[in-house]
Backbone bond lengths (Angstrom), bond angles and torsions (degrees), N, CA, C in turn:
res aa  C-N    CA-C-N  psi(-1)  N-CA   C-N-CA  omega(-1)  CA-C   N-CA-C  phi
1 X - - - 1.464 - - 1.529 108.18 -
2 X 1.316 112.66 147.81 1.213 112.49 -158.42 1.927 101.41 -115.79
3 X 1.276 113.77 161.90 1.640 114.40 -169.08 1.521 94.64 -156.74
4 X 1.719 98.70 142.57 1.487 116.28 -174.08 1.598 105.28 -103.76
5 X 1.054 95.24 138.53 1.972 103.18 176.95 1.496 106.27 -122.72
6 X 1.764 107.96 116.15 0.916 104.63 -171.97 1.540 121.75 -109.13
7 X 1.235 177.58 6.83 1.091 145.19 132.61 1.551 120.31 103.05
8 X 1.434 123.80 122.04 1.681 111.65 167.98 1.412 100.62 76.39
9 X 1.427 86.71 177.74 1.905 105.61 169.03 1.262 112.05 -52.14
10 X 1.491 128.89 126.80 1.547 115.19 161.70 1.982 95.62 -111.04
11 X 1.380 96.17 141.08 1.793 124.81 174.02 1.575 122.42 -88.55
12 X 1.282 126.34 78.49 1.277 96.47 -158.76 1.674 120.90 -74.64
13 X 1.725 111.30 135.23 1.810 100.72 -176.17 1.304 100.85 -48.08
14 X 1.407 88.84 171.46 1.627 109.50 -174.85 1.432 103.31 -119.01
15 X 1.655 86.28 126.69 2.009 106.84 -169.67 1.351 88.84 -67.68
16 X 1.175 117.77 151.27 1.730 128.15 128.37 1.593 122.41 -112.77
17 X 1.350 102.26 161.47 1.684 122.27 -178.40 1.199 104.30 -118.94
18 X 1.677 108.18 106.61 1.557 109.54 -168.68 1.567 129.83 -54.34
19 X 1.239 125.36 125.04 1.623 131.34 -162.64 1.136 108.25 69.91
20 X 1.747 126.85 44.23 1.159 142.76 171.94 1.169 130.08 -144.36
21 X 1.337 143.95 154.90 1.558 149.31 146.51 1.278 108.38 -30.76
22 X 1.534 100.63 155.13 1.288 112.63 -167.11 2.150 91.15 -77.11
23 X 1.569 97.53 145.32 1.543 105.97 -158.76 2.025 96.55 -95.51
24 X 1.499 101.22 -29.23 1.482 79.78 -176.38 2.115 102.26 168.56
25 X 1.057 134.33 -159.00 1.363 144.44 159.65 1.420 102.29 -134.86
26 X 1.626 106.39 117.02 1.341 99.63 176.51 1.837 99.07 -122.58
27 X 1.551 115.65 155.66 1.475 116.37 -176.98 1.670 87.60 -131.08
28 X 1.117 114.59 144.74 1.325 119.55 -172.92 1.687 93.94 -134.33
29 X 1.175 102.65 163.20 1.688 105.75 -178.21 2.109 103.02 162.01
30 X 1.446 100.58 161.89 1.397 112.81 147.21 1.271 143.62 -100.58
31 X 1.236 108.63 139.12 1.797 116.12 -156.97 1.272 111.85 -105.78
32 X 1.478 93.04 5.66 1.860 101.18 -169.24 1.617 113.62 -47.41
33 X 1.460 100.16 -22.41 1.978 93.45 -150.80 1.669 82.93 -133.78
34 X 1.569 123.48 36.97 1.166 116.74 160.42 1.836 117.23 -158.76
35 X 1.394 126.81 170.52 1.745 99.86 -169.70 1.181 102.34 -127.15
36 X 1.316 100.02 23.27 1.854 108.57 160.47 1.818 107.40 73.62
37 X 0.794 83.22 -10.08 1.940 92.82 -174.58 1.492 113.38 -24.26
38 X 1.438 128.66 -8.86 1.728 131.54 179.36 1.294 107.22 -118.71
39 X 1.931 111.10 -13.64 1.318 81.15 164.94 1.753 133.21 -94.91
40 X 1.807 102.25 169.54 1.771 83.68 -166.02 1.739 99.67 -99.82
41 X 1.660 92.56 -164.46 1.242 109.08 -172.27 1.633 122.31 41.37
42 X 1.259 120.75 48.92 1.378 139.91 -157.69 1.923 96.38 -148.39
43 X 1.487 118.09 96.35 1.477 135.63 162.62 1.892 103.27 -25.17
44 X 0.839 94.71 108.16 1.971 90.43 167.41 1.405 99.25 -142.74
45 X 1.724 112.54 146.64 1.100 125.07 -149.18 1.809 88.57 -118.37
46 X 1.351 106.12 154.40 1.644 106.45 -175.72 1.738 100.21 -138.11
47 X 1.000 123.95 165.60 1.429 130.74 -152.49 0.893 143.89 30.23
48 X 1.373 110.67 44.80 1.354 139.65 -172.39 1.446 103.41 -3.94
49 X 1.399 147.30 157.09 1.074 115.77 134.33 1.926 103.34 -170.95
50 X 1.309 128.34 136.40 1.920 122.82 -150.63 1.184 125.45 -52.80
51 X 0.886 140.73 101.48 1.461 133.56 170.75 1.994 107.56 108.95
52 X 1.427 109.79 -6.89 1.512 121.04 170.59 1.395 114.84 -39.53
53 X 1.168 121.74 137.11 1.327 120.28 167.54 1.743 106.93 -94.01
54 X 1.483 108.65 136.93 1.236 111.43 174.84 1.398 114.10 -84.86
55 X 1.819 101.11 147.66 1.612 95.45 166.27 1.498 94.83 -138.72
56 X 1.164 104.09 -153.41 1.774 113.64 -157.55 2.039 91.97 -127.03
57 X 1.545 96.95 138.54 1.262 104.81 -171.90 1.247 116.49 -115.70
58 X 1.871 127.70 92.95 1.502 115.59 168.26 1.793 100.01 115.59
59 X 1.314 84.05 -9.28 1.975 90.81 170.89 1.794 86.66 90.41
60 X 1.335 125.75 0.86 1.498 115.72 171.89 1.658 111.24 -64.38
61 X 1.392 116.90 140.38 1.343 106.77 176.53 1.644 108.85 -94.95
62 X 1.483 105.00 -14.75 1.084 97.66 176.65 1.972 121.17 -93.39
63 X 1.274 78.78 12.62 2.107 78.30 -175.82 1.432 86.56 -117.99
64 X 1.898 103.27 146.11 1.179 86.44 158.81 1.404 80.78 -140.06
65 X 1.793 112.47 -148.87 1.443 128.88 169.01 1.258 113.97 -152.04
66 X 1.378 119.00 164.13 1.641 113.39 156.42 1.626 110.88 -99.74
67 X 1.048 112.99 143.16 1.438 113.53 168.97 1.136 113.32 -113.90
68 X 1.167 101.84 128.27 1.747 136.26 -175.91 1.371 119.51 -64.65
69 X 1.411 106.20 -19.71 2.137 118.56 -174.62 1.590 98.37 -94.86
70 X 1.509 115.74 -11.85 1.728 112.02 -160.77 1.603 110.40 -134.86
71 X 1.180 135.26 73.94 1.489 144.44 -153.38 1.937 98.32 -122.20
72 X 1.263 85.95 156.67 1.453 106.90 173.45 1.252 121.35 -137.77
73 X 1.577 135.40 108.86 1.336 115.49 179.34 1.234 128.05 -111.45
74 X 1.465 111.81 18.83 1.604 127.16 179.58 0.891 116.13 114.52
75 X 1.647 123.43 -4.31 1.361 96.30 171.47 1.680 84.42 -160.99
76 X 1.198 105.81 -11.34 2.019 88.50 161.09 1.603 119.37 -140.24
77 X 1.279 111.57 103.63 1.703 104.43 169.06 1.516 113.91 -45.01
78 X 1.375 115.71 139.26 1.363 117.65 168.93 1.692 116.10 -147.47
79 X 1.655 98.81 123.80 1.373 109.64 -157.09 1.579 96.80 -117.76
80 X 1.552 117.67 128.35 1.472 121.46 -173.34 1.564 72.24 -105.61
81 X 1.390 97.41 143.82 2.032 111.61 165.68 1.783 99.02 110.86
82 X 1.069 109.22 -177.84 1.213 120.16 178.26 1.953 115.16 -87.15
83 X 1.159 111.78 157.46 1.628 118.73 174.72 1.139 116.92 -125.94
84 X 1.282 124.05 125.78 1.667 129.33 -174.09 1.851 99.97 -117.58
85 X 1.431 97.47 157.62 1.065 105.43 159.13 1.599 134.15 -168.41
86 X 1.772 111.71 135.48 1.774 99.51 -157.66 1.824 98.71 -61.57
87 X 1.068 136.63 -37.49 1.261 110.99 175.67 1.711 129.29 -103.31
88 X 1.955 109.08 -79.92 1.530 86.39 -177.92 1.331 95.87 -114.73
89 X 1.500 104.86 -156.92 1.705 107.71 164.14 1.807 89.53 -157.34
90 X 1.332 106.69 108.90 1.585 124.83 175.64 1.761 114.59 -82.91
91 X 1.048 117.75 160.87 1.788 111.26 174.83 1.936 75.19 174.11
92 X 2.108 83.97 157.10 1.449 95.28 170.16 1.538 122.16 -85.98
93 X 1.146 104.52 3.02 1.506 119.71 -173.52 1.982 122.88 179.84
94 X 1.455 133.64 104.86 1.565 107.49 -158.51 1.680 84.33 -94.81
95 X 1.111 104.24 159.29 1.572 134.69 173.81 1.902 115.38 -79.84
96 X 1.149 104.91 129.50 1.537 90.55 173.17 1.883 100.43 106.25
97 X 1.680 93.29 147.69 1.572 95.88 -179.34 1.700 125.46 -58.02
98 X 1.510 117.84 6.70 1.330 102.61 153.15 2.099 99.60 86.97
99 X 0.964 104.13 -23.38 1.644 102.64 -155.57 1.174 120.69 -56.37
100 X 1.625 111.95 -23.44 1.343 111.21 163.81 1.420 139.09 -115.68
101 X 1.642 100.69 48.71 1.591 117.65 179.54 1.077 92.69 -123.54
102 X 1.737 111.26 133.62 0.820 120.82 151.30 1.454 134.73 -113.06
103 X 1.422 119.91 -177.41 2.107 114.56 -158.37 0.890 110.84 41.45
104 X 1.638 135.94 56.10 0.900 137.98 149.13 1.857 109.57 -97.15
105 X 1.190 112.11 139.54 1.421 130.54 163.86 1.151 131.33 -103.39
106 X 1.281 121.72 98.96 1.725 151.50 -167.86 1.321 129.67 -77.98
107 X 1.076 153.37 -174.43 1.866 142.90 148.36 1.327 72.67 -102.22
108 X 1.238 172.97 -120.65 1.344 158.84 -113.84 1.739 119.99 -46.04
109 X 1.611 103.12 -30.67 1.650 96.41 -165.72 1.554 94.33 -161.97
110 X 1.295 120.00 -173.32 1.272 138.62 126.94 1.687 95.77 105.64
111 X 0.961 148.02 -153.71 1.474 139.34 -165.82 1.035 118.35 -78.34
112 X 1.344 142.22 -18.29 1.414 163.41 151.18 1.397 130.78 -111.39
113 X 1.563 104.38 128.39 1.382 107.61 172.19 1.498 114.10 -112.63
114 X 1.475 130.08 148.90 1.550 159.95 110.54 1.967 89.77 11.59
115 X 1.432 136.38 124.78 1.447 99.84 173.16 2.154 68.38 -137.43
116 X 1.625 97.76 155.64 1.218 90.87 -178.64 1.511 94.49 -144.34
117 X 1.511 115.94 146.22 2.042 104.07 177.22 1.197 119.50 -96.33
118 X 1.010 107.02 162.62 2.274 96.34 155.00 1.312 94.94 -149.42
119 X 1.448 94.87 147.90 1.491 121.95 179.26 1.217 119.15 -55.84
120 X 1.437 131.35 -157.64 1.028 152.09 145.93 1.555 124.29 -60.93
121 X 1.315 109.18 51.16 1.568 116.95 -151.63 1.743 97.90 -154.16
122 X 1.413 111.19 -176.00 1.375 123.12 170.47 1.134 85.82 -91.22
123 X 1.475 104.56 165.77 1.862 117.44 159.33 1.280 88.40 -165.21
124 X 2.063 87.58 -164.83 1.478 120.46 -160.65 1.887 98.87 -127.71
125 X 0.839 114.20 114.12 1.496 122.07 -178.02 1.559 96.17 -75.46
126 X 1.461 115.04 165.26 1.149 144.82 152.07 1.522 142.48 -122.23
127 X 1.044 122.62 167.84 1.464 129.23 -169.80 1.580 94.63 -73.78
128 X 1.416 100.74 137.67 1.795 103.14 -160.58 1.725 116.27 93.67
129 X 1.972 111.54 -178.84 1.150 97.87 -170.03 1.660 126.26 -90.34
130 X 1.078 122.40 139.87 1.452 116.28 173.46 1.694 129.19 -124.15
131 X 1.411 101.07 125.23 1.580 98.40 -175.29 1.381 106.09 -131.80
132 X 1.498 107.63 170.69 0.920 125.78 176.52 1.224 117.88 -83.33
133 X 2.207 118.37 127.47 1.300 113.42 -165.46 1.540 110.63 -105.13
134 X 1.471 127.40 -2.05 0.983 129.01 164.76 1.722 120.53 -129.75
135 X 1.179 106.80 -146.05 1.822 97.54 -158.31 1.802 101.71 -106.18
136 X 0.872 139.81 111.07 1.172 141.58 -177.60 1.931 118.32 -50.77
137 X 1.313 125.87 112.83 1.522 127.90 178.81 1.271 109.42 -116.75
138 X 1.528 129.62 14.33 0.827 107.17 170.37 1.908 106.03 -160.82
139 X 1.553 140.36 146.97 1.342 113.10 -171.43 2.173 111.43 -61.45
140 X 1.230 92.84 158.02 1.802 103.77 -158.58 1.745 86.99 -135.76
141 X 1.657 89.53 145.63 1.828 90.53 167.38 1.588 89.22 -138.15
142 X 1.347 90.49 142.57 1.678 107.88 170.48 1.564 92.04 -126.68
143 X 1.466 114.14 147.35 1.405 153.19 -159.37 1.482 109.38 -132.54
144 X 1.358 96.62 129.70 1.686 114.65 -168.15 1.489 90.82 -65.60
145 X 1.547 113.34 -179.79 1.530 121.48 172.84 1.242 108.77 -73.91
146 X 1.340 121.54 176.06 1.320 145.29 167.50 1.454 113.27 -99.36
147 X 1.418 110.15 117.15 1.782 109.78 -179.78 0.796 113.76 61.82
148 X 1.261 116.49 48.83 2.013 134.96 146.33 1.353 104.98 -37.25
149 X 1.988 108.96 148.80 1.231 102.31 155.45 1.483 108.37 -124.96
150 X 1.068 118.50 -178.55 1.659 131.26 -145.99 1.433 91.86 -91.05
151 X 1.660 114.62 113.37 1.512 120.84 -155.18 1.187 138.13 81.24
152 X 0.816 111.27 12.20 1.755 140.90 161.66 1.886 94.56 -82.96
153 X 1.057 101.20 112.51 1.688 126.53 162.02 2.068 130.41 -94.82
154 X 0.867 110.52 113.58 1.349 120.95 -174.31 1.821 111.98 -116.71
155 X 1.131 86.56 130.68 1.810 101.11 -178.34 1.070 112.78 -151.19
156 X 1.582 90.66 123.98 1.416 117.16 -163.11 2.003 104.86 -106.39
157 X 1.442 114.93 105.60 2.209 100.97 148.17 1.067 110.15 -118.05
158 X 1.630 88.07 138.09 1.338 135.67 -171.12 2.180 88.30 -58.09
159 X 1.303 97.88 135.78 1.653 85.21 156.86 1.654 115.01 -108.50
160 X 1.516 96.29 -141.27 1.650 83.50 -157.09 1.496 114.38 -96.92
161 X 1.312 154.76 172.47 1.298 137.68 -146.90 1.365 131.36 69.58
162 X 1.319 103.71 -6.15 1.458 106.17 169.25 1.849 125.00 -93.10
163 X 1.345 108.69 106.51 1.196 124.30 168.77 1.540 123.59 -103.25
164 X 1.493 111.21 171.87 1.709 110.12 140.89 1.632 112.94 5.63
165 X 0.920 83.95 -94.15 1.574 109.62 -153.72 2.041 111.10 -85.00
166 X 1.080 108.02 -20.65 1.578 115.17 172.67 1.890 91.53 -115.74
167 X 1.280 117.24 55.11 1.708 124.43 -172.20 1.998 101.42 -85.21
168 X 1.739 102.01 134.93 1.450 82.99 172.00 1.558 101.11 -109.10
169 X 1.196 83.03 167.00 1.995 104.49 -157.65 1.808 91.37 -116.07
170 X 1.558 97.05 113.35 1.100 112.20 149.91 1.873 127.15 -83.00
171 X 1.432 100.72 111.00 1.549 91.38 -171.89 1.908 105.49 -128.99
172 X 1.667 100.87 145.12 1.424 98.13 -172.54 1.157 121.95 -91.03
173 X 1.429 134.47 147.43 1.545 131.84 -137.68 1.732 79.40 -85.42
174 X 1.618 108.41 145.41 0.954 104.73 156.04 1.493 138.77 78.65
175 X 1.413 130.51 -142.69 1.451 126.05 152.32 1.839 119.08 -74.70
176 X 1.321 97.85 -16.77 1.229 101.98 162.67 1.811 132.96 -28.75
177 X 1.262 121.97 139.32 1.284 110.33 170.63 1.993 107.23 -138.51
178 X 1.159 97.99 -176.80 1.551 107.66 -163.92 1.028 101.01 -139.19
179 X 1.557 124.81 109.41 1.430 125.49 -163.04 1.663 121.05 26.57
180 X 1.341 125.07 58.66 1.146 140.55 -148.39 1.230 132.83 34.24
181 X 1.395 132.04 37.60 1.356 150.98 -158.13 1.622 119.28 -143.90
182 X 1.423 101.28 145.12 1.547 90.99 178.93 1.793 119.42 -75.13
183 X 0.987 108.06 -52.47 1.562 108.16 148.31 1.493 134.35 -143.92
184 X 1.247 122.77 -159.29 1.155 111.84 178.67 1.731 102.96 -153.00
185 X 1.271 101.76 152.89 1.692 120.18 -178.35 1.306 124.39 -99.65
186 X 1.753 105.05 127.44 1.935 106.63 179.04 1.643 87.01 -100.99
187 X 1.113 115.11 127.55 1.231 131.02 148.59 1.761 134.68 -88.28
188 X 0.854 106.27 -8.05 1.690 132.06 173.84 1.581 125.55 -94.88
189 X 1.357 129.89 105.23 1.220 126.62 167.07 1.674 112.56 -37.32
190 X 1.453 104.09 135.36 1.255 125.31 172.65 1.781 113.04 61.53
191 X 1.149 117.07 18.98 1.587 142.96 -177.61 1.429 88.29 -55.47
192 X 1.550 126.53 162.58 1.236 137.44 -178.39 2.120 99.50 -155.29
193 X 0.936 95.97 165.60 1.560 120.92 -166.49 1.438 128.77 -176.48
194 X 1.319 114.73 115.54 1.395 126.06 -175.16 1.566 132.33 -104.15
195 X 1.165 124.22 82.95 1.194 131.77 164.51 1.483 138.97 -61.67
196 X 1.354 118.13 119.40 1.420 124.14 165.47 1.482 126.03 -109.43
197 X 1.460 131.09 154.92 1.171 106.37 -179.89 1.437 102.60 -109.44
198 X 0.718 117.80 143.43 1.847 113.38 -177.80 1.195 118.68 -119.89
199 X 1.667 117.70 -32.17 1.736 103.08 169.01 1.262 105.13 -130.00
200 X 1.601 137.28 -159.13 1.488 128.85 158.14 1.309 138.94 -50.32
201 X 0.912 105.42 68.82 2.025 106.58 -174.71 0.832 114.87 132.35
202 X 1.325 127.46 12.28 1.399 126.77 -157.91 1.620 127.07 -150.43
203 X 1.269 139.06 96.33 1.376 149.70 176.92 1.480 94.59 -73.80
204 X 1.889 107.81 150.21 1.109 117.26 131.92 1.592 131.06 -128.24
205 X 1.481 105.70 173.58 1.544 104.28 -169.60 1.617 98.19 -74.61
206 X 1.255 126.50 157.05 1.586 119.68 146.34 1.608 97.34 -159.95
């Protein structure tokens, strides 16, 4: 079997479609054993690089790239640089101390709180507000959470029945402390107190 090697400029003739306009220049061939690299108007991607997401470079449709800061590998996008956006950005939960979002609404802060009661009993407080839903007869200690994180806010009112002597005892879970203390006492009906935790082990009042 015989094969042509061609050389120079090639022109391709011009098809026609009988009782018609000219239909087009077509060049036909195999590319198997070459990567086309001269020919144009053909998308080729440059910095290769695994799991990159491609974008388009210069408004060319035919250039693009992968970028190396913005990858996907099936089951997590990951973007080095910052992310903007003209409207929202939704998730069931974001990761990380949070410090630079703002209008966000927390059980710790922000326009709404988490509010949770306890009886006439000891308990276990939570992140968000907590009061007392009945009348206190006897002294009661409620206990901060377990495995706070740093900015997590707790607020505690006292309800009614709390005196002297029927006093509720704020106490911190654990190695925990409360303005360097293991706990501290409302002696006053309907008394209130605000806790944050701010470093390892440690709440303060404000």
């Amino acid at each position: 079997m015989a094969y042509n090697i061609l050389s120079g400029t090639v022109i391709a003739a011009q098809t026609y479609i009988p009782s018609d306009l000219v239909y087009g220049n077509i060049v036909s061939g195999n590319l198997s054993t070459s990567d086309a690299a001269s020919v144009i108007n053909v998308p080729r991607v440059s910095n290769a690089t695994n799991n990159a997401i491609l974008t388009n470079v210069g408004g060319d449709a035919n250039t693009l790239t992968c970028e190396s800061n913005l990858t996907f590998d099936g089951d997590s996008l990951s973007l080095t640089g910052e992310l903007t956006a003209s409207l929202g950005i939704s998730g069931s939960y974001f990761m990380g101390d949070g410090s630079r979002l703002t209008g966000v609404s927390t059980s710790g802060g922000g326009t709404s709180l988490e509010v949770y009661g306890i009886g006439n009993a000891d308990g276990n407080l939570q992140v968000g507000f907590n009061y007392g839903t009945t009348t206190l007869d006897a002294p009661r200690t409620w206990i901060t959470p377990a495995g706070p994180s740093n900015g997590e806010i707790v607020r505690i009112k006292a309800p009614d029945g709390v005196t002297r002597s029927n006093s509720l005892t704020i106490a911190a879970y654990a190695d925990n402390d409360i303005d360097g203390h293991d706990s501290i006492i409302i002696e006053s009906p309907y008394a209130s107190v605000a806790l944050c935790y701010v470093t390892s082990g440690s709440y303060r009042i404000f």
